[in-house]
C-alpha positions as semicolon CSV with decimal commas, in nm:
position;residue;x (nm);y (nm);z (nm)
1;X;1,262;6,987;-0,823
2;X;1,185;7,360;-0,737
3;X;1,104;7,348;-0,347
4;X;0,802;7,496;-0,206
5;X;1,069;7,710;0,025
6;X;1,206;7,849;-0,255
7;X;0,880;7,960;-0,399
8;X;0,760;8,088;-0,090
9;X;1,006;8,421;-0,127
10;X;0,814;8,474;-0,457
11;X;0,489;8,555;-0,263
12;X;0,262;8,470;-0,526
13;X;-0,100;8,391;-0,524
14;X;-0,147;8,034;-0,431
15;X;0,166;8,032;-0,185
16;X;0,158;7,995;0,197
17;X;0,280;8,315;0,340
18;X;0,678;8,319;0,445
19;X;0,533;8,491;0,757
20;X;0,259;8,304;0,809
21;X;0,341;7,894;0,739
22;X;0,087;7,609;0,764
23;X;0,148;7,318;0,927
24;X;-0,128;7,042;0,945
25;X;-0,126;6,734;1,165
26;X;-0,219;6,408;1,154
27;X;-0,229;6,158;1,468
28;X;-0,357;5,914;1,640
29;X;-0,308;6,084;1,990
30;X;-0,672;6,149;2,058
31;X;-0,759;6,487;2,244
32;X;-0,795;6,327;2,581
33;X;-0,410;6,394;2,729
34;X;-0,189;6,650;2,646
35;X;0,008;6,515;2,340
36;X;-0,116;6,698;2,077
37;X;-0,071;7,004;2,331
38;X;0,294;6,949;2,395
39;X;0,324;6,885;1,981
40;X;0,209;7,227;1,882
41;X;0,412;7,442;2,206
42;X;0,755;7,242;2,047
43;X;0,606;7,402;1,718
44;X;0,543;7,714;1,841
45;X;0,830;7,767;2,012
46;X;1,070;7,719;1,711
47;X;0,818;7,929;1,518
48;X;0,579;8,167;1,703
49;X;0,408;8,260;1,333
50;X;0,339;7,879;1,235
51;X;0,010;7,848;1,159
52;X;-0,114;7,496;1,285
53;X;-0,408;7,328;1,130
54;X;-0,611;7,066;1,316
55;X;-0,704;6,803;1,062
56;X;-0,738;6,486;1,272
57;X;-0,638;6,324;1,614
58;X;-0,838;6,063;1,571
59;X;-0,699;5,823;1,361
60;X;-0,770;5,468;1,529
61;X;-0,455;5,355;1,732
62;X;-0,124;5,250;1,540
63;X;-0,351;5,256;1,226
64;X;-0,119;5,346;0,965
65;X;-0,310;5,270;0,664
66;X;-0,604;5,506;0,775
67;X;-0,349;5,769;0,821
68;X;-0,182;5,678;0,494
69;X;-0,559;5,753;0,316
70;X;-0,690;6,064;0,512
71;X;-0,347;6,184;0,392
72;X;-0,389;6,130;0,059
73;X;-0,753;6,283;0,104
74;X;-0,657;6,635;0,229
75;X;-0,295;6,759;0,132
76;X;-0,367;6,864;-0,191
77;X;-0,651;7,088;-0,109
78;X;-0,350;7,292;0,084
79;X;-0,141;7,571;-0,082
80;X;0,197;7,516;-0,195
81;X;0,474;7,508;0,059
82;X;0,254;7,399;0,353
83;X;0,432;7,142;0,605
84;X;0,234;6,834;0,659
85;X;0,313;6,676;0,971
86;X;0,208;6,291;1,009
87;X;0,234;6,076;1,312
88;X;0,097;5,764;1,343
89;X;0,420;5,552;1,482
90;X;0,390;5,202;1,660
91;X;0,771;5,183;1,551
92;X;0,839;5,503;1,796
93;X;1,186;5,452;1,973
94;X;1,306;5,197;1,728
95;X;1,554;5,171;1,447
96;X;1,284;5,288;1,209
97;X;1,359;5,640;1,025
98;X;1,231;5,992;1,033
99;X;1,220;6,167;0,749
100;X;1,084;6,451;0,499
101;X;0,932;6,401;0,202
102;X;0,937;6,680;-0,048
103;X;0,612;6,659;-0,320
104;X;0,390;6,840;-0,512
105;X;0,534;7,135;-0,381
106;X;0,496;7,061;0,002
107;X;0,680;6,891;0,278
108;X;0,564;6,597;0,457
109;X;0,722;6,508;0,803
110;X;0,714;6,195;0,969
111;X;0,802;5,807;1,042
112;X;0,907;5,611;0,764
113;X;0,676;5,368;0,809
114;X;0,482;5,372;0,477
115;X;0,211;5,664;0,606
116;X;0,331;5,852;0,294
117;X;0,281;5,539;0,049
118;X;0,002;5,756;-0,124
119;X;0,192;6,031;-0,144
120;X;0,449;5,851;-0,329
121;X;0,264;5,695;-0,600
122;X;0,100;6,022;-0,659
123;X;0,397;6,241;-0,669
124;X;0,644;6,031;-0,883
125;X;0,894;6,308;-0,868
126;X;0,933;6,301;-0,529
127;X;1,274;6,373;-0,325
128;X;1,280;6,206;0,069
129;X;1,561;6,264;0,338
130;X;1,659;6,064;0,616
131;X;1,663;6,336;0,922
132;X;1,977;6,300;1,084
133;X;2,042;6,634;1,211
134;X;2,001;6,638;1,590
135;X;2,071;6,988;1,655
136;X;1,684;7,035;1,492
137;X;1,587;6,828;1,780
138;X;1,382;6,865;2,082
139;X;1,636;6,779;2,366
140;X;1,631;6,584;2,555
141;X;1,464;6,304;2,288
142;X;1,228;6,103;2,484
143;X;1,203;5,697;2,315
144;X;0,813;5,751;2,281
145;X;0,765;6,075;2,203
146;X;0,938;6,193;1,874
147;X;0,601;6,364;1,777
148;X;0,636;6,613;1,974
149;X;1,101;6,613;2,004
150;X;1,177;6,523;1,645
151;X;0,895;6,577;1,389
152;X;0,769;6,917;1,587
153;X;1,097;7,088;1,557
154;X;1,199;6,981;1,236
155;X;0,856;7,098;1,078
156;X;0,893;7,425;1,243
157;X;1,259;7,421;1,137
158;X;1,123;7,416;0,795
159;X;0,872;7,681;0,807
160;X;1,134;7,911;0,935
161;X;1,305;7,830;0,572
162;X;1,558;7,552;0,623
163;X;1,614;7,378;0,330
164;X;1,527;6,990;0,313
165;X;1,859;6,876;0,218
166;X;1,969;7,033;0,600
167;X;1,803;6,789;0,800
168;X;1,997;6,455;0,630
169;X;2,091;6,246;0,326
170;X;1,849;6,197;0,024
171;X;1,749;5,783;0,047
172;X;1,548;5,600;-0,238
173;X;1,430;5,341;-0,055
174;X;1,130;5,428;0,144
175;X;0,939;5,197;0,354
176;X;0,603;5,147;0,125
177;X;0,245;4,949;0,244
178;X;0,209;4,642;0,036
179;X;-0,066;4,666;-0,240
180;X;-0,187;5,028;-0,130
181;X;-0,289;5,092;-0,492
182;X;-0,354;4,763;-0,660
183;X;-0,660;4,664;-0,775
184;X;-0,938;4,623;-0,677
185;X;-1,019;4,680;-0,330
186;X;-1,180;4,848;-0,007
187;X;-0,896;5,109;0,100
188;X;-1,106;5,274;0,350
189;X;-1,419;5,245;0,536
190;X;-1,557;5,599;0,685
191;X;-1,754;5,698;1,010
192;X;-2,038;5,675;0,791
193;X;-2,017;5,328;0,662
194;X;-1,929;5,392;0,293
195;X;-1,654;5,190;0,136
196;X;-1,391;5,392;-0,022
197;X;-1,216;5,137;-0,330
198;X;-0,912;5,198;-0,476
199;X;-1,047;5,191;-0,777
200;X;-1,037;5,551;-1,033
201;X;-1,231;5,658;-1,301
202;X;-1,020;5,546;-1,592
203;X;-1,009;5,215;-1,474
204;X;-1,415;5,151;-1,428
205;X;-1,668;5,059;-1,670
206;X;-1,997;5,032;-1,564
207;X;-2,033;4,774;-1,280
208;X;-1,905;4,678;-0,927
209;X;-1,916;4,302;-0,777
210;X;-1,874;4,306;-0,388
211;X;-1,964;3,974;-0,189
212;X;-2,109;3,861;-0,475
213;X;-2,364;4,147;-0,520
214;X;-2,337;4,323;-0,841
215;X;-2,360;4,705;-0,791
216;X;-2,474;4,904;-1,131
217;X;-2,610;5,223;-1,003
218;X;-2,350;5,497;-0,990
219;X;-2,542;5,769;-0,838
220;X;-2,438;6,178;-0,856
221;X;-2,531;6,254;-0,495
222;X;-2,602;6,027;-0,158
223;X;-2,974;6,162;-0,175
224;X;-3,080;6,033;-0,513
225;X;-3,337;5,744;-0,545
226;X;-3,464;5,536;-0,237
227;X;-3,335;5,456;0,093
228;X;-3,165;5,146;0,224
229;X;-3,051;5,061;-0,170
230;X;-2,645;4,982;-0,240
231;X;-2,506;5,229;-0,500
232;X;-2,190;5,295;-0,610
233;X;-2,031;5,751;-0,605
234;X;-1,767;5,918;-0,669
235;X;-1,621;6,041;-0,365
236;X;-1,400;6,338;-0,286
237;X;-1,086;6,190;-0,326
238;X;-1,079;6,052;-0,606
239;X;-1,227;5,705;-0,596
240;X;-1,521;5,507;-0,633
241;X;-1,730;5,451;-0,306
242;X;-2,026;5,216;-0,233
243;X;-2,245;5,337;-0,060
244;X;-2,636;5,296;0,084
245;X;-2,835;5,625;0,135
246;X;-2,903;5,647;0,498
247;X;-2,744;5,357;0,626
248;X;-2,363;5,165;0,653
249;X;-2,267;5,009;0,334
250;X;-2,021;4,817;0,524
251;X;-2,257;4,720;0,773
252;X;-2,493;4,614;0,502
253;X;-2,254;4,396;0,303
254;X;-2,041;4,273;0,618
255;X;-1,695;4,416;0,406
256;X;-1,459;4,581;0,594
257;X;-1,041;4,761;0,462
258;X;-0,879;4,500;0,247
259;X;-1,129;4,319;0,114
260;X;-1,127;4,257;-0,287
261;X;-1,376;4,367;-0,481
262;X;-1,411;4,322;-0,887
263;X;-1,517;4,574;-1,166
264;X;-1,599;4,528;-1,522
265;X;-1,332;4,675;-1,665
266;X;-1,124;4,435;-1,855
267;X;-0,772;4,567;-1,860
268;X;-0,553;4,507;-2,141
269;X;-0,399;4,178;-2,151
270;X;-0,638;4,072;-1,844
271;X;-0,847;3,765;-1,897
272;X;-1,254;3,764;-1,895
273;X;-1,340;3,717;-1,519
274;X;-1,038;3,780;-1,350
275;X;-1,041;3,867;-0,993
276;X;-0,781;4,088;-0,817
């Protein structure tokens, strides 16, 4: 696959800027201490030019599956060759690997801890390398902070233009969350209540069932028709939400992540009334 580093020296439209690279990030540190702080000065001082990009601290603690969807959510509104760093790492200081994963032409850096499950079902094409080249490093490597001494670097390391396959050996068997994408369930509840399924457009016809409530309204916009009623949109990313127009849907039904729910749509060789 032709790298987003490569493409970069083209400077076409589209591209990140050689001189200017993006790096996002993605944590769970909150903005109360000085992690994120010390995560962008280990960026910056590999690559004064880096340009960092905010787009959450505030995933809920060691919650890699939130992480895994606001991911999935974001990184391909970004142009091609940006660096997406992702940290959410209850495994920190363990045997568990760091790597890169090189997709869609972009680089994500980070634990390999399934946080880029999303990333691989969407970008079947995908190359990912085990980093094992220390001299990228932060030294000394502190045991519980390889945010800021081992993902940092390396993602600056990048954006200067070293090439993936510097950092370690290509491996093909990333760790991967169980049943991210199969049918049919809540993948993600929001600050506002609404329950993002996993469940797309070619796969849905016509109705939702969730706690036994049968949702048949699929609505263009939060605002239309009355208040407090359960409808079903399709969100941003992709998916189908439900949703209730000036309230919590996931309040109002008493769902919450993981739970099933069951469309309509009768899948080739499924039976009539099958649950997922």
């Amino acid at each position: 696959m032709k790298t987003g580093r490569v493409d970069l020296k083209t400077g076409r439209k589209g591209k990140a800027s050689p001189d200017l690279p993006v790096i996002t990030l993605l944590t769970d540190f909150g903005t109360a201490d000085y992690f994120v702080g010390a995560v962008k000065g280990a960026i910056l001082s590999v690559n004064a030019n880096a340009v960092i990009v905010d787009v959450t601290h505030d995933i809920a603690p060691q919650d890699i599956e939130a992480a895994a969807f606001t991911l999935l959510a974001y990184y391909k509104t970004f142009p091609a060759g940006t660096i997406h760093v992702a940290v959410v790492d209850p495994g920190v200081g363990s045997t568990r690997r760091p790597i890169i994963v090189e997709a869609g032409e972009q680089f994500f850096v980070g634990p390999d801890n399934g946080i880029f499950s999303y990333v691989y079902d969407r970008e079947v094409s995908h190359r990912t390398f085990h980093i094992t080249a220390q001299k990228y490093f932060r030294h000394p490597v502190s045991s519980t902070f390889h945010g800021r001494d081992v993902f940092a670097p390396v993602a600056a390391a990048l954006s200067t233009g070293v090439q993936a396959e510097a950092f370690g050996p290509v491996i093909e068997n990333e760790v991967r969350l169980e049943d991210l994408l199969a049918p049919e369930r809540i993948i993600h509840v929001d600050r506002f209540g609404n329950c993002v399924t996993n469940i797309t457009r070619d796969v849905f016809n016509g109705m939702l069932v969730v706690e036994g409530k049968e949702i048949r309204e699929i609505r263009e916009f939060y605002g239309a028709g009355g208040q407090d009623e359960i409808f079903g949109i399709w969100g941003s990313a992709g998916f189908l939400e439900i949703s209730v127009n000036g309230g919590s849907a996931a309040e109002k039904l008493r769902v919450k992540r993981g739970d099933e729910v069951v469309s309509s749509q009768r899948r080739k060789g499924a039976k009539k009334g099958r649950k997922c």
